[in-house]
C-alpha positions as CSV (number, residue, x, y, z in Angstrom):
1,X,95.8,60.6,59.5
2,X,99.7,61.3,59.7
3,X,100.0,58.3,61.7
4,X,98.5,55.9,58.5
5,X,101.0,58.1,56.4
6,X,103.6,57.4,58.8
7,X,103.1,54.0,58.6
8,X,103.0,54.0,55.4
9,X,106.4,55.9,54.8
10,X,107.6,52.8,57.0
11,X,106.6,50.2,55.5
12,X,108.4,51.9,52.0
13,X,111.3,52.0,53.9
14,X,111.4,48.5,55.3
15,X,110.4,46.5,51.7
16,X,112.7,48.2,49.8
17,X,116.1,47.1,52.0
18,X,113.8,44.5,53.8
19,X,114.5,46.2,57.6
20,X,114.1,43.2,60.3
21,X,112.0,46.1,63.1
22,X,109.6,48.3,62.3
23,X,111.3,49.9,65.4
24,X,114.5,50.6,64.2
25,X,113.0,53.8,62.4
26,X,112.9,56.7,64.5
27,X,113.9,60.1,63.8
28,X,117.6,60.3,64.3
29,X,117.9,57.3,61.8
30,X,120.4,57.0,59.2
31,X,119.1,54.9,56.4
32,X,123.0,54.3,55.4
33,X,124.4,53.6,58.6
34,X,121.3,51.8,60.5
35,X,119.7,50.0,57.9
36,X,122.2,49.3,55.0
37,X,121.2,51.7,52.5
38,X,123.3,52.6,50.0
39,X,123.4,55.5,47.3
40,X,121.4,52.6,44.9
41,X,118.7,51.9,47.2
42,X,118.5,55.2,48.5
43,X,117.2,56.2,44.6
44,X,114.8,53.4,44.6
45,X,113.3,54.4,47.7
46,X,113.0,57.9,45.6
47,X,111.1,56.4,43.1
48,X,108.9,54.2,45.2
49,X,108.0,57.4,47.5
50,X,107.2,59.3,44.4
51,X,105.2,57.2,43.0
52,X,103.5,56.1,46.2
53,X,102.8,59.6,47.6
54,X,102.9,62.0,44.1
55,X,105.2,63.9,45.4
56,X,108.7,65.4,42.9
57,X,111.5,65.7,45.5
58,X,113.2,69.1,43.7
59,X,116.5,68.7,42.1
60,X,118.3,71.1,44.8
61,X,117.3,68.4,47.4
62,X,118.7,65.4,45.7
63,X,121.7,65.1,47.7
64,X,122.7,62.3,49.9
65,X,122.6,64.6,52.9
66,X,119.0,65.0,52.7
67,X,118.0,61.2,51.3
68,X,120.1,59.4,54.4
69,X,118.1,60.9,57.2
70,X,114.4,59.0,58.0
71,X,113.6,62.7,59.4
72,X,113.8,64.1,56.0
73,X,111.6,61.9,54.5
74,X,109.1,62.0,57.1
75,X,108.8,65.9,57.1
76,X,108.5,65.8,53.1
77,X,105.9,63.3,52.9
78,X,103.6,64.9,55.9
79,X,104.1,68.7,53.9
80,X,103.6,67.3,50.8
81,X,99.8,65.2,52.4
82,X,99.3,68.2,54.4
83,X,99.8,70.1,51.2
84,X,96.9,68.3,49.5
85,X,94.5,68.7,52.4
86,X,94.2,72.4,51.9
């Protein structure tokens, strides 16, 4: 189950700033600095993770800090799925 949410998290990630590897994504990735991100696309990924996964990433969390690292995004969607299973 995590690995199809995985997967899907991925492929988010890789349409929206159309990422060459499915590879390159691992958890020490910056989405800035490893697959030309910027603070734009970083938003749009927001959205399309929201509304793909109906989650609402809190206002304390919108920080570029957070939205830059894969890791991030991969611990909120698997809380927020494993949330919803209980």
């Amino acid at each position: 189950m995590n690995s199809e949410i995985i997967m899907r998290l991925d492929r988010l990630i890789l349409n929206c700033q159309e990422v060459d590897e499915i590879n390159e994504l691992n958890d020490d990735t910056d989405l800035l600095s490893d697959c030309d991100y910027d603070s734009l696309s970083l938003i749009q990924l927001l959205v399309k993770i929201e509304d793909e996964f109906g989650i609402k990433v809190p206002d304390e969390q919108l920080d570029i800090q957070y939205l830059r690292k894969y890791i991030w995004w991969k611990d909120l969607v698997l809380r927020s799925e494993n949330k919803d299973e209980k």
